[in-house]
C-alpha positions as CSV (number, residue, x, y, z in Angstrom):
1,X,-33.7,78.7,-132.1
2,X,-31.0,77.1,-134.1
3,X,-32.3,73.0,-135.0
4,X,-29.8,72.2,-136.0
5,X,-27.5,72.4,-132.8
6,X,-30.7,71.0,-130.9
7,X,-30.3,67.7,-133.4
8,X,-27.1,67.2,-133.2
9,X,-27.0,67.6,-129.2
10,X,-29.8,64.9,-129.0
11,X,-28.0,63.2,-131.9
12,X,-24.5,63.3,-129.6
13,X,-26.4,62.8,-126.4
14,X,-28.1,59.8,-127.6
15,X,-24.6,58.2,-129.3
16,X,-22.8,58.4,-125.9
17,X,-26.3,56.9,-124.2
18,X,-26.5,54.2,-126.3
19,X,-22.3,53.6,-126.2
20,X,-22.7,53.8,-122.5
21,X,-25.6,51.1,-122.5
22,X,-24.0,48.6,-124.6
23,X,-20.3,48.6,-123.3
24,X,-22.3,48.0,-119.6
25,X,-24.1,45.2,-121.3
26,X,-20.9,43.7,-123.2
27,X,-18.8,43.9,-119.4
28,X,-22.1,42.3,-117.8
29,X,-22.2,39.6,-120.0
30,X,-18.4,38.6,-120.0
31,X,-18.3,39.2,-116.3
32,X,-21.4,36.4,-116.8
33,X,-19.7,34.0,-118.8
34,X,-16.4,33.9,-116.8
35,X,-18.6,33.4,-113.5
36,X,-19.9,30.4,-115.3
37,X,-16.8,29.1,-116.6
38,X,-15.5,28.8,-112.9
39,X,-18.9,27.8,-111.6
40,X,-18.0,24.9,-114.5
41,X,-14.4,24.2,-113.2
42,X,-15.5,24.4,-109.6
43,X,-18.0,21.7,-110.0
44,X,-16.1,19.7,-112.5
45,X,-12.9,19.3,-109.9
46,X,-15.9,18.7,-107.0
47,X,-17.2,15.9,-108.8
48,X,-13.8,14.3,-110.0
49,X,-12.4,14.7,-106.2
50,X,-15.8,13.1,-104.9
51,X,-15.1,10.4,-107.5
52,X,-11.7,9.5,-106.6
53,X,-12.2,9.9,-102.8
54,X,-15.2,7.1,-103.4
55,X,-12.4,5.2,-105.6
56,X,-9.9,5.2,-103.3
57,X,-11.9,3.6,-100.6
58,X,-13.4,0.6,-102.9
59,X,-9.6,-0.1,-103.7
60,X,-9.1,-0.1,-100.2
61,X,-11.7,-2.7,-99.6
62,X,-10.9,-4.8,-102.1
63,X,-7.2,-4.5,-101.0
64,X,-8.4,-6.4,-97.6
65,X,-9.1,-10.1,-97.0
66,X,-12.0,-10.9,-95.5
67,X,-9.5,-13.2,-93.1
68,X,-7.5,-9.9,-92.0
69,X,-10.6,-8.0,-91.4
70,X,-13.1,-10.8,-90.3
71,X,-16.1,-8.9,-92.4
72,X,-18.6,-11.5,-94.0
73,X,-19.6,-11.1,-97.3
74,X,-22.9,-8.3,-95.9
75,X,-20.8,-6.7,-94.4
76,X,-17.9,-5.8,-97.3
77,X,-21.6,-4.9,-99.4
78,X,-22.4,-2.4,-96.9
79,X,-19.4,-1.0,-97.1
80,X,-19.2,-0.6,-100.3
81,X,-22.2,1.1,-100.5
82,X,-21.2,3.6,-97.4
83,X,-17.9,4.3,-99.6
84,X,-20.3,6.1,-102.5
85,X,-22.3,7.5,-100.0
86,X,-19.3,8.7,-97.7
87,X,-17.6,10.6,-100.9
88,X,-20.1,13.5,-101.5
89,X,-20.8,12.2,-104.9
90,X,-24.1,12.1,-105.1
91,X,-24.2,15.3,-103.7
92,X,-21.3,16.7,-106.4
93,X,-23.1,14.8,-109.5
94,X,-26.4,16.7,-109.3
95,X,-24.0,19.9,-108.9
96,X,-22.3,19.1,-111.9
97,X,-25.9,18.1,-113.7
98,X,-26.8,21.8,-113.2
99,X,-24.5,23.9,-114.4
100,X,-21.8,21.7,-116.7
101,X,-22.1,21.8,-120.3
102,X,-24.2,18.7,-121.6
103,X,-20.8,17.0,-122.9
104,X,-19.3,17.0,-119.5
105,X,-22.4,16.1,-118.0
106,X,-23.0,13.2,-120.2
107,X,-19.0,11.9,-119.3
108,X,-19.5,12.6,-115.9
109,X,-22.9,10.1,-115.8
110,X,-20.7,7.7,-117.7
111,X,-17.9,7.8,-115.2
112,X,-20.5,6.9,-112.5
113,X,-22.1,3.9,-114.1
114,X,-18.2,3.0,-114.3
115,X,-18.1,3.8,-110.8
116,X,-21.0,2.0,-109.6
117,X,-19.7,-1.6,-111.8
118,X,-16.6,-1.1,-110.0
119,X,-18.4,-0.6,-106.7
120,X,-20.6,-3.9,-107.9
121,X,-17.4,-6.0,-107.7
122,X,-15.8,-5.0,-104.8
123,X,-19.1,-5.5,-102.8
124,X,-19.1,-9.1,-104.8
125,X,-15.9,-9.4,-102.8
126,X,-13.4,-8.8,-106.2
127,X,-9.7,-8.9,-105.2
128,X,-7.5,-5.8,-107.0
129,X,-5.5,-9.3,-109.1
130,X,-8.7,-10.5,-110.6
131,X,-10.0,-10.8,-113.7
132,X,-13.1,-9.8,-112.4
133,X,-12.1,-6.3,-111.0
134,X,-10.1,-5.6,-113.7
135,X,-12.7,-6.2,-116.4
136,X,-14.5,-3.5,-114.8
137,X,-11.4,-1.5,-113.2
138,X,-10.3,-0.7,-116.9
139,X,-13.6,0.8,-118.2
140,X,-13.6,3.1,-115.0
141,X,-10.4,4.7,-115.6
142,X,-11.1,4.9,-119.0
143,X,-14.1,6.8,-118.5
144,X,-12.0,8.8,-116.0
145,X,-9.7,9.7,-118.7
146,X,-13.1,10.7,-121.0
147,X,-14.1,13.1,-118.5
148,X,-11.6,15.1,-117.8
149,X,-11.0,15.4,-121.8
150,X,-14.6,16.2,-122.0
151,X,-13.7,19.0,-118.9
152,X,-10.6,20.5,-120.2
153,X,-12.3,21.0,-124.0
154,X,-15.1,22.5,-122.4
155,X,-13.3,24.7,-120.2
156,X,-9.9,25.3,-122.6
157,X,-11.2,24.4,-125.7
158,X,-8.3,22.4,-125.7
159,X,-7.9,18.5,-125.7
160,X,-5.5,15.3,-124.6
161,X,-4.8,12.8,-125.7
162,X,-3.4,9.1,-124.4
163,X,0.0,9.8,-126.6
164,X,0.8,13.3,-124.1
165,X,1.5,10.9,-121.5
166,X,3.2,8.3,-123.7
167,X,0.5,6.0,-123.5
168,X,-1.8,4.2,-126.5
169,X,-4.9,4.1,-124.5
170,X,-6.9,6.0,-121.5
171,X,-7.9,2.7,-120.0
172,X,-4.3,1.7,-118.7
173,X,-4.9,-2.2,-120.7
174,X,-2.0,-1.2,-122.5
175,X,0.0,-1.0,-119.2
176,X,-1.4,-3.0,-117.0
177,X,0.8,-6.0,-115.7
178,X,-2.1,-8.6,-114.8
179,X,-4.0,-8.0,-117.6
180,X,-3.6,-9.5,-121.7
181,X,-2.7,-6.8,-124.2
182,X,-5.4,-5.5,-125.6
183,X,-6.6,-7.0,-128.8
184,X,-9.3,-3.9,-129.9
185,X,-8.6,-0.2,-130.9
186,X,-7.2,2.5,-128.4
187,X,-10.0,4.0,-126.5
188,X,-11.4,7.3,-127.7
189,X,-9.6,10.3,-127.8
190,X,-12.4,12.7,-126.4
């Protein structure tokens, strides 16, 4: 029996094994990391469309009188309360708790604080001219602005910033008719 052809058979045979093995494991694992990236993207665009849906209806609310709709002051509350619960985001931010990255979690959470002042006001009865919805209007599309950064560098690696739109801040101050130009520095860039 010739040992040496016996080696290097086992020798070959084991290569190709092991090369086998570890190109299945390399495809498994970017096959992996590109299901989470759109399980990431999914619930990131979930969330944000949740977010804007409840948004949309607060504006709406605080776009009526109280004389148009004859609603008393419990009643415009309860509504907007139903308009958070109505969206799905509840629902979409516990989604996006579990499976975004911990930067687009945390920016997400901040969004929803935003969220929940703006609801504050509108319940309060805040009219879309006053001060009192915009002081809390501004920091809500600011953090809007903050989270989909925090999305697209997670997801693209990539960033943006105010100045690709033209603009010298997320939170609109800068453009914003009825309120005083900003006197502090531009909001952050990520």
């Amino acid at each position: 029996m010739d040992w040496g052809t016996l080696i290097a058979t086992v020798s070959g045979g084991s290569i190709a094994i092991t090369g086998t093995v570890l190109a299945d494991h390399l495809r498994h694992r970017r096959e992996g990391g590109r299901e989470l990236a759109e399980r990431r993207r999914a619930v990131s665009v979930d969330y944000i469309g949740a977010a804007e849906s409840c948004h949309a209806r607060l504006r709406q609310l605080a776009q009526e009188t109280a004389e148009e709709t004859g609603r008393t002051a419990d009643e415009l509350a309860a509504q907007a309360r139903a308009a958070l619960a109505d969206s799905g985001l509840g629902e979409a931010r516990e989604r996006l708790f579990i499976d975004a990255g911990a930067t687009v979690a945390g920016a997400g959470q901040t969004m929803f604080q935003r969220l929940r002042a703006l609801q504050a006001a509108v319940a309060a009865g805040a009219e879309p001219s006053s001060a009192a919805f915009h002081s809390v209007y501004h920091p809500y599309i600011g953090a809007v602005w903050a989270y989909r950064v925090a999305v697209r560098a997670e997801s693209e690696g990539r960033s943006l910033t105010p100045e690709t739109f033209g603009w010298s801040r997320w939170d609109g101050t800068d453009r914003c008719t009825l309120c005083p130009p900003p006197t502090s520095t531009p909001s952050p860039r990520s």
